[in-house]
DODREN-485872 format. One record per residue: x negated, y negated, z of N, C-alpha, C, O in turn. Coordinates in steps of 0.05 Angstrom, whole numbers, padded with zeros to 5 digits, always signed. Each point is the difference from the previous one (the first is absolute). Layout:
<pts>
XYZXYZXYZXYZ...
</pts>
This chain:
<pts>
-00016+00024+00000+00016-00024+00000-00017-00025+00000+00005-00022-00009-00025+00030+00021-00024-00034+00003-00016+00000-00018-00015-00019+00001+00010+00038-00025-00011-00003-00023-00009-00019-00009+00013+00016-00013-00022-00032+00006-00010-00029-00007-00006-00030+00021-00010-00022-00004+00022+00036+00029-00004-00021+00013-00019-00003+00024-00010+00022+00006+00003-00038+00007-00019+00001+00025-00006+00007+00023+00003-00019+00016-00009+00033-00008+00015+00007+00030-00019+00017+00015+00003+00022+00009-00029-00041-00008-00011-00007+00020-00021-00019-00008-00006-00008-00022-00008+00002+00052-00017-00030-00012-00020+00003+00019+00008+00005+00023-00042-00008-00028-00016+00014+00012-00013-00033+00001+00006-00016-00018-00028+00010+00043-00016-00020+00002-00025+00015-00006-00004+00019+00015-00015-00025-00034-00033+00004-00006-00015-00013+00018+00014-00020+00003-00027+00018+00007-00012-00023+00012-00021+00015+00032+00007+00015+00017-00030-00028-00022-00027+00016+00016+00011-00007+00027-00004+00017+00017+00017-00043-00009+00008-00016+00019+00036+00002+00008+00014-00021+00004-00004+00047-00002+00015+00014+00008+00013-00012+00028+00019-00014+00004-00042+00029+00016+00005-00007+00031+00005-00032+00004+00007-00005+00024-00007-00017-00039-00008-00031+00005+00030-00005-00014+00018-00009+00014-00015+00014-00037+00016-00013-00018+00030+00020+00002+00021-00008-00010-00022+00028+00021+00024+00019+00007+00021-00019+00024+00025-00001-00001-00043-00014+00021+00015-00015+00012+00009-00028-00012+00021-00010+00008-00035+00000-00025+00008-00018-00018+00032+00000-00001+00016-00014+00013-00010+00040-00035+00019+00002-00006+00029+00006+00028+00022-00009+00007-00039+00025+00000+00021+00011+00030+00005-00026+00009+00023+00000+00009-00033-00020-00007+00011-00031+00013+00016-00008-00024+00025-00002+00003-00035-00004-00029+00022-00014-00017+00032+00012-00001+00020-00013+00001-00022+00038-00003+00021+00015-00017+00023+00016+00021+00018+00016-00005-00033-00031+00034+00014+00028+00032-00008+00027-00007+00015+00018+00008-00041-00011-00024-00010+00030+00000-00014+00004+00020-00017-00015+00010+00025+00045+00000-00020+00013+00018-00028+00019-00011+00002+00018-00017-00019-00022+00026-00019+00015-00007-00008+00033+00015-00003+00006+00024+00002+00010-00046-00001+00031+00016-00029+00014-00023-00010-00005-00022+00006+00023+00042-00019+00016-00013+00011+00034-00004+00018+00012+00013-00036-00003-00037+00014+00038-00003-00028+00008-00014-00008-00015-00018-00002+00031+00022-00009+00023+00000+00001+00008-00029+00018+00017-00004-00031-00025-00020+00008+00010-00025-00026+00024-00005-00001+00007-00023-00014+00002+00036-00020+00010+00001-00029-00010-00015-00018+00015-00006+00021-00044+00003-00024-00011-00016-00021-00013+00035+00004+00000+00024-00019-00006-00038-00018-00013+00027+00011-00015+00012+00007+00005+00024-00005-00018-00032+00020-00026+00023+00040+00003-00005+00014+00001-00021-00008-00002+00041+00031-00001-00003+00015-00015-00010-00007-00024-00002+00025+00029-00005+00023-00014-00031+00016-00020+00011+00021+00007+00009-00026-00030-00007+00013-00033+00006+00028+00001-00010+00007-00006-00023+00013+00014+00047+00026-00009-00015+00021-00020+00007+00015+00003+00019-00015-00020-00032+00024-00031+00004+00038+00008+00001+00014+00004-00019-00007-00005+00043+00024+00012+00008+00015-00023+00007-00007-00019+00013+00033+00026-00024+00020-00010+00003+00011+00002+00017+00013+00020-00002-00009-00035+00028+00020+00011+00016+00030+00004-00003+00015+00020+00003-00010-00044-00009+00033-00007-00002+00017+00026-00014+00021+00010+00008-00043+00000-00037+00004+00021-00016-00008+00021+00009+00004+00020-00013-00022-00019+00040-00010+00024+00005-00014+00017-00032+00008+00021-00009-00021-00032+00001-00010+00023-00015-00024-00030-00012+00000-00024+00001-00023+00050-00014-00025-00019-00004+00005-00012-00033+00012+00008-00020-00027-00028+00026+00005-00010-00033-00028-00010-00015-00001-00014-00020-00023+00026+00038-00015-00011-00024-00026+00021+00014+00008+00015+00018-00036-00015-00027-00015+00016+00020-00027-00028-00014+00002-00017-00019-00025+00025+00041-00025-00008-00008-00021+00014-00006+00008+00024+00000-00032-00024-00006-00018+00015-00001-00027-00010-00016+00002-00016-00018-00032+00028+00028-00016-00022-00016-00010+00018-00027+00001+00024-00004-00013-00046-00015-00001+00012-00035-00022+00029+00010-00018+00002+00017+00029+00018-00037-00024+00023-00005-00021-00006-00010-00016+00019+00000+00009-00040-00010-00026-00006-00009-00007-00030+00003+00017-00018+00000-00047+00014+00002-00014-00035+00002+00012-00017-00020+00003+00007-00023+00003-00031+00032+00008-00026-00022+00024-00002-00008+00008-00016-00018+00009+00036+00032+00031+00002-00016+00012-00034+00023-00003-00006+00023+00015-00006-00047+00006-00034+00032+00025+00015+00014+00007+00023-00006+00004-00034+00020+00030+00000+00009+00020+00003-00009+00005-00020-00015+00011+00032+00015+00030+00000-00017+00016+00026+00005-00007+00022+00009+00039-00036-00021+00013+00013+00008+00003+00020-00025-00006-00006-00023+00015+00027+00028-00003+00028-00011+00034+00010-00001+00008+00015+00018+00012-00023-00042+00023+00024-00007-00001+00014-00003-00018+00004-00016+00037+00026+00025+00002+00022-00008+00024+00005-00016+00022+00001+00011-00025+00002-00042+00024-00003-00007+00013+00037-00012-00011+00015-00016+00033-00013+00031+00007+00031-00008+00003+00006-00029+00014-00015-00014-00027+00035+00003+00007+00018-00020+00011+00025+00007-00013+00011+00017+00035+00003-00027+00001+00030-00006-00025+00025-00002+00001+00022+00011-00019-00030-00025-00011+00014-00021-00031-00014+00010-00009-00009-00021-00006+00006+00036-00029-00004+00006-00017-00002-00030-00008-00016-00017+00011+00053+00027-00027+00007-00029+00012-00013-00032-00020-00011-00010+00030+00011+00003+00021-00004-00016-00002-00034-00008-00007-00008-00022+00012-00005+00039+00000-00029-00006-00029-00012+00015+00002-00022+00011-00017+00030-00012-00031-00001+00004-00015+00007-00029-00021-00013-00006+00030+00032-00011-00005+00013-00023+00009-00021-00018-00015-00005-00019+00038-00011+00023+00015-00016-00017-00017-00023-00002-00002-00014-00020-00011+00010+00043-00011-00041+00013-00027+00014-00007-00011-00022+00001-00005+00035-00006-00027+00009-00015+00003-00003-00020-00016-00016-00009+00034+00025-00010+00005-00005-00041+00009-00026+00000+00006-00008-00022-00002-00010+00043+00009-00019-00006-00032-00028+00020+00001-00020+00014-00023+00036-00026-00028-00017+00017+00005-00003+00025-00018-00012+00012+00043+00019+00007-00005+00002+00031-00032+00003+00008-00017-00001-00018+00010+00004+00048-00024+00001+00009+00009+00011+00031+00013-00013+00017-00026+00044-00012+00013+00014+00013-00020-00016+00023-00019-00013-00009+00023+00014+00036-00019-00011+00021+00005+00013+00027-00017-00003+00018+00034+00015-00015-00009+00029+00027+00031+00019-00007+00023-00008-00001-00032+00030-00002+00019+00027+00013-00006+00012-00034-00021-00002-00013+00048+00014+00005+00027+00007+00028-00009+00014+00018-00022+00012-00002+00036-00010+00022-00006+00018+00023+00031+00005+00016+00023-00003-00008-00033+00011+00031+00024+00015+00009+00001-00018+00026-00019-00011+00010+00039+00009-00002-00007-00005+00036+00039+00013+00005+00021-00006-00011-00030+00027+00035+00015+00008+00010+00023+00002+00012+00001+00013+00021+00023-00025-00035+00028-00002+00012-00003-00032-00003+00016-00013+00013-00035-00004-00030+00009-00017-00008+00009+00000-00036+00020-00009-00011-00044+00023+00002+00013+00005-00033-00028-00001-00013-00019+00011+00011+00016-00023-00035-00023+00003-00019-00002-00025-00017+00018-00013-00012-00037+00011+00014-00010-00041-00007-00026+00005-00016-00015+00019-00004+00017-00054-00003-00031+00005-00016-00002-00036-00005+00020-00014+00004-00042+00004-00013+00007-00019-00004-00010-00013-00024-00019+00014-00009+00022-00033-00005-00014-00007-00026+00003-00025-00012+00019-00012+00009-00029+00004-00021-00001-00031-00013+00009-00005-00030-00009+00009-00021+00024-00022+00024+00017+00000-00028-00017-00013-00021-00025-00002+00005+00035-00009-00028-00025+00001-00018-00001-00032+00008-00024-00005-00004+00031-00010+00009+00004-00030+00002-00024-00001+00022-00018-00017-00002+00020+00039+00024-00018-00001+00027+00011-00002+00026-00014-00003+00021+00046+00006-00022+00008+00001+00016+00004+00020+00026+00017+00014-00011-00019-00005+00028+00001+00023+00015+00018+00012+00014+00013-00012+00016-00008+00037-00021+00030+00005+00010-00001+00025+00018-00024+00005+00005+00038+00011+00005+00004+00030+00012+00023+00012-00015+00019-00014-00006-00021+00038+00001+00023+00014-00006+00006+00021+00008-00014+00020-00004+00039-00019+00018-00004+00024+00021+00030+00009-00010+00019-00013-00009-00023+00050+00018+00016+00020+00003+00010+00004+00019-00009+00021+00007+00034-00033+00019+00001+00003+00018+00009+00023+00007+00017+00011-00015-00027+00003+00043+00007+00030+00011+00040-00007+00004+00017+00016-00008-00012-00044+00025+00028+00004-00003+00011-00017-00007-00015-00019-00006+00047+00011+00001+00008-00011-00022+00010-00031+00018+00010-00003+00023-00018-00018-00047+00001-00020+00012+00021-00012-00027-00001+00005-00024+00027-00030+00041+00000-00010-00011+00008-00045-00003+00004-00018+00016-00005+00021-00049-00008-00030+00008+00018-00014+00023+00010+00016+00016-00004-00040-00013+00019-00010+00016+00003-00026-00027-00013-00008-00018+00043+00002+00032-00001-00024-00029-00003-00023+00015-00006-00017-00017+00006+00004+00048-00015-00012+00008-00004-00003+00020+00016-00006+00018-00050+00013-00015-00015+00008+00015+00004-00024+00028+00005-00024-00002-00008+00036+00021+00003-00024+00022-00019-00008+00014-00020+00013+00008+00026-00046-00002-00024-00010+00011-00021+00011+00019+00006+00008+00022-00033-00008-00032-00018+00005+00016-00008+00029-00014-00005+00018+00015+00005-00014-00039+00001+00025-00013-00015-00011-00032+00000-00024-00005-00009+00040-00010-00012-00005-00023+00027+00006-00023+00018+00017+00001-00022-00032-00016+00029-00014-00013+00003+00003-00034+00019+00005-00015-00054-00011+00007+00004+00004-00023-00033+00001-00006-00018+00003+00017+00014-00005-00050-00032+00010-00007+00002-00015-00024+00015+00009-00018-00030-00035+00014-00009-00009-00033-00022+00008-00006-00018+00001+00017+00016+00006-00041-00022-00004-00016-00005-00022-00009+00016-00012-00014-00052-00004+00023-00006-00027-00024-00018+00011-00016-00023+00003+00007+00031+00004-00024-00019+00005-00019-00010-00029-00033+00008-00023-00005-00027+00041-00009-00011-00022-00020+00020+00000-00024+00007-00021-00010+00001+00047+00002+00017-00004-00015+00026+00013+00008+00001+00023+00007+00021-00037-00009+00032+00015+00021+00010+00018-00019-00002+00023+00011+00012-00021-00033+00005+00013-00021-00021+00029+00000+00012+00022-00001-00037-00022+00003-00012+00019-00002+00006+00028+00024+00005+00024+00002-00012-00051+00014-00005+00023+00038+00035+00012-00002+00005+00023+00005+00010-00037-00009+00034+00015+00003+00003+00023-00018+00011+00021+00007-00024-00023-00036+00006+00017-00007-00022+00024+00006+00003+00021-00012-00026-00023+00031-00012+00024+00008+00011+00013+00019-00005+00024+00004+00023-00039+00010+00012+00012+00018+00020+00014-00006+00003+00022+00011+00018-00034-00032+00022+00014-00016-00008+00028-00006+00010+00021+00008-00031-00025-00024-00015+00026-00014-00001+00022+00025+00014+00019+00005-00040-00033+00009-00006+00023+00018+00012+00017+00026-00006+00022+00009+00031-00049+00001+00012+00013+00019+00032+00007-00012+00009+00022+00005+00008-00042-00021+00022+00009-00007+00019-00023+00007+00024+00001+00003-00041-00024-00002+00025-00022+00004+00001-00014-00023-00011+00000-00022+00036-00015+00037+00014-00015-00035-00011-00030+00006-00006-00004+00024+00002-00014-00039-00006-00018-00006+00025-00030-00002+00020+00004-00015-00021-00022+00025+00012-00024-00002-00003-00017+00002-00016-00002+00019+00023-00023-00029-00012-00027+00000+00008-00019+00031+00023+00003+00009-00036-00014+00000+00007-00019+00031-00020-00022-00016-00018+00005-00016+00026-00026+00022-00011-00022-00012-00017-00003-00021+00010+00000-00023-00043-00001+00027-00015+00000-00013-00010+00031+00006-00007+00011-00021+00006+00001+00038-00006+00024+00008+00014+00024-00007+00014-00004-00020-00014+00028+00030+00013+00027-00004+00009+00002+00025-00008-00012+00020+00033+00037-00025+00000+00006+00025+00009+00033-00007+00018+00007-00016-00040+00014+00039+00010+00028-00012+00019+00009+00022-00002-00003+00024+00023+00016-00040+00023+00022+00023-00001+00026-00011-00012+00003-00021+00021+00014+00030+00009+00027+00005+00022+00000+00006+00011-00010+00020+00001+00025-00044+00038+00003-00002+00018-00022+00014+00017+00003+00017-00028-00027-00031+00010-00026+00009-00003-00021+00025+00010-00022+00003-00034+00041+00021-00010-00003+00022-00028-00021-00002-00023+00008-00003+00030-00029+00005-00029-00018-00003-00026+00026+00025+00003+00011+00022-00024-00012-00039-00023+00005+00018-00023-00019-00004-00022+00003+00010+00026-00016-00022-00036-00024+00004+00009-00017-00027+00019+00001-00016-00043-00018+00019+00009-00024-00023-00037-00004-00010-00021+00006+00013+00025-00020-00042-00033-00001-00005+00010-00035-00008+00019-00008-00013-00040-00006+00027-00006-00035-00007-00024+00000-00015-00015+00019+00005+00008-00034-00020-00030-00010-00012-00019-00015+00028+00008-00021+00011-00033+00033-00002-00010-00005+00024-00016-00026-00008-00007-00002-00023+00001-00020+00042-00017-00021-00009-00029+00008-00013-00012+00021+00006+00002-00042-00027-00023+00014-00005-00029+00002+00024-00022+00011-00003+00034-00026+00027-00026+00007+00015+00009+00021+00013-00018+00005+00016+00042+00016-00012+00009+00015+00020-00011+00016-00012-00005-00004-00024-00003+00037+00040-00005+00024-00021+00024+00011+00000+00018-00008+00015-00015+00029-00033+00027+00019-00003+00004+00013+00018-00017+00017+00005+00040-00020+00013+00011+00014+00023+00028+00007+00007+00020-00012-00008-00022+00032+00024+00023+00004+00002+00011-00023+00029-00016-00006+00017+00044-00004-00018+00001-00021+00021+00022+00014+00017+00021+00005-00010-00027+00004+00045+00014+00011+00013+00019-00023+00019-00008-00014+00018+00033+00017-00030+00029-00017+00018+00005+00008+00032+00002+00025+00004+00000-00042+00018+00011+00007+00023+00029-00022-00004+00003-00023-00008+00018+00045+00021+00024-00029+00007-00003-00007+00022-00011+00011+00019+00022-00033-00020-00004-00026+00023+00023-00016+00000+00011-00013-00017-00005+00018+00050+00031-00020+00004-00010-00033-00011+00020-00014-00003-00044-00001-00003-00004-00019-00004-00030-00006-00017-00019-00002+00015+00011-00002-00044-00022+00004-00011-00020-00023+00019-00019+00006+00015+00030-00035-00020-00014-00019+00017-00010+00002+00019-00023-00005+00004+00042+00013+00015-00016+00014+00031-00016+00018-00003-00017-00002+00019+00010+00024-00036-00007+00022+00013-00026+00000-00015-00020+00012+00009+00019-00032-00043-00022-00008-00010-00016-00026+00025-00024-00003-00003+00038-00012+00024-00017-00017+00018-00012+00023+00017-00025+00000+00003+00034+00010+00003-00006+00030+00019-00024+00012-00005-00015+00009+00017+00011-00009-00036-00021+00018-00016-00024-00019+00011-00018+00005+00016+00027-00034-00032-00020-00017-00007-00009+00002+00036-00024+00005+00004+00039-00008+00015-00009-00002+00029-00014+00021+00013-00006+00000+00024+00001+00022-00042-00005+00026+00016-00030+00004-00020-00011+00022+00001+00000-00040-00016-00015+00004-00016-00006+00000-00029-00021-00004-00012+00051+00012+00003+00013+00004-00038-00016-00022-00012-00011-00017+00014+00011+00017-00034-00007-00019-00019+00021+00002-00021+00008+00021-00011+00000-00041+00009+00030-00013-00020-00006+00007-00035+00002-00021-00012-00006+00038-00001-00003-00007-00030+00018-00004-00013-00003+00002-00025+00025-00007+00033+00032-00008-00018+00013-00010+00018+00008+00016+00017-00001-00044-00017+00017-00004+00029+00028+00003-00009+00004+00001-00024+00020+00001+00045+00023+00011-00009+00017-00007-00017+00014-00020+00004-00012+00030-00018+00006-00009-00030+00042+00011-00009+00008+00021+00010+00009-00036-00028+00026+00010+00003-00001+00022-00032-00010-00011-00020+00016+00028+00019+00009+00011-00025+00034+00004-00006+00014+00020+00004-00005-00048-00018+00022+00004+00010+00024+00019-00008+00001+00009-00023+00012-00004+00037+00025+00017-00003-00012+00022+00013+00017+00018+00004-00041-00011+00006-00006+00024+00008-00017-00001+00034+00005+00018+00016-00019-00034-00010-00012+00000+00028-00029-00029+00005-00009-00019-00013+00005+00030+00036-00027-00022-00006-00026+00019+00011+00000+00021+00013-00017-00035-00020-00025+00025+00012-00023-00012-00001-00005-00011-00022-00011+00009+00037-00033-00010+00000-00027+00026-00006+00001+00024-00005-00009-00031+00006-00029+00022-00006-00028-00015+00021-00013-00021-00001+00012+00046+00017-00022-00007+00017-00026+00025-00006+00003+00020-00014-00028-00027+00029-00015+00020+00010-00013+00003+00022-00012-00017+00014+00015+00031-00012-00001+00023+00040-00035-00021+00010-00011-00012-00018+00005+00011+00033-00016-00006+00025-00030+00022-00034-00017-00009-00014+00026+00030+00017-00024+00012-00017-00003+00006-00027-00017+00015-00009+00041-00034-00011+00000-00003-00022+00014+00015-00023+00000+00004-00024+00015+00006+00051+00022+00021-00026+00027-00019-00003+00008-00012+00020+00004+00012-00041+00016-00016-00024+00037+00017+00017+00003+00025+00002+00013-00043+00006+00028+00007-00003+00012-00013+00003-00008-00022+00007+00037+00026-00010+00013-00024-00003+00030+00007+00014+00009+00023+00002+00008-00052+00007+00022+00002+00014+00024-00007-00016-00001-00020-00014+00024+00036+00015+00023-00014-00003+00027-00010+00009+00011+00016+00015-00002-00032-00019+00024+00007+00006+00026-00017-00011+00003-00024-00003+00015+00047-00001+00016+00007-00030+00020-00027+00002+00007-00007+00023+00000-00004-00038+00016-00030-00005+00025+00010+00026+00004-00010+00021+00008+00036-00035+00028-00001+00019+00005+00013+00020+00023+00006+00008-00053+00002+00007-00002+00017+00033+00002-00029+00003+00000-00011+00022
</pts>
């Protein structure tokens, strides 16, 4: 049922233990630790209100990777649409692998350079049509060319394609799952991770008070929400919203 869409959201970042509370102050997340059997234990950002976790942390598998946030976007078919994003110049960059009663992932860089996860989940998740505050909400792509990156995705995962302004926006059987914008030319190609927010203004001052640095101050898209774009105390890229008619 979550086929095409996002549903989970991982922090990269060497500076885990520092910047995990970052967020646990902006967003009312609690911070917990689990046991994934790697060296150090798996950082996970919990929701209370929802009782259930909504994002995890963890630092890069290898030197020089910067900060950032990391989607996992479900496929059906792992091996299958990994095979598809290779004939199509993908760039495979860890797995697949297995991890145990969570499912089977891998991750890779689209041809633009963007970076993504694609995971097989062990159980069935599905989307929500809107996600509630204090929860990850949505996923753009900025890429260099918008037309191109949508239809790699069309191709390789199975979504349909549509026009939103100057941008795309892809769904699954009529279910928006992410949108692609043309990224500034000094931004690199990324994927941009959404939190909702009972208030973008406040919660972009919030940031700025806890350390954030502002790179988009809150801005209206109208008929649809308003949203700012900050980065974390250690330089990973995300962004807040919140929707015109919450």
């Amino acid at each position: 049922m979550a086929h095409g869409h996002f549903i989970w959201h991982e922090l990269v970042t060497p500076a885990a233990d520092t910047v995990a509370p970052f967020y646990a102050q902006l967003f009312d997340w609690q911070v917990t630790h689990r046991d994934m059997g790697m060296p150090t234990p798996y950082t996970l950002l919990r929701h209370p209100r929802l009782d259930r976790d909504v994002a995890g942390a963890t630092a890069p598998s290898m030197d020089g990777v910067p900060p950032h946030w990391l989607g996992y976007l479900q496929v059906d078919d792992l091996d299958a649409t990994l095979a598809r994003a290779a004939d199509r110049d993908a760039t495979l960059l860890a797995g697949p692998f297995d991890v145990p009663d969570v499912g089977r992932m891998a991750v890779l860089r689209d041809p633009q350079g963007a970076v993504v996860a694609l995971m097989t989940a062990a159980t069935e998740h599905a989307p929500e049509a809107r996600p509630p505050v204090g929860s990850f909400c949505w996923m753009g792509l900025m890429a260099r060319d918008v037309e191109a990156a949508a239809q790699f995705y069309a191709e390789v995962v199975g979504l349909e394609v549509g026009a939103m302004g100057e941008g795309r926006v892809l769904t699954r059987e009529g279910v928006p799952c992410a949108s692609v914008s043309a990224s500034p030319p000094e931004a690199p190609v990324h994927w941009l991770s959404y939190v909702a927010v009972d208030d973008a203004d406040d919660r972009a001052a919030a940031a700025v008070s806890l350390g954030a640095t502002q790179l988009v101050e809150p801005t209206d898209m109208p008929g649809m929400g308003r949203f700012a774009v900050l980065a974390d105390p250690a330089g990973a890229v995300f962004a807040v919203w919140k929707n015109v008619e919450a």
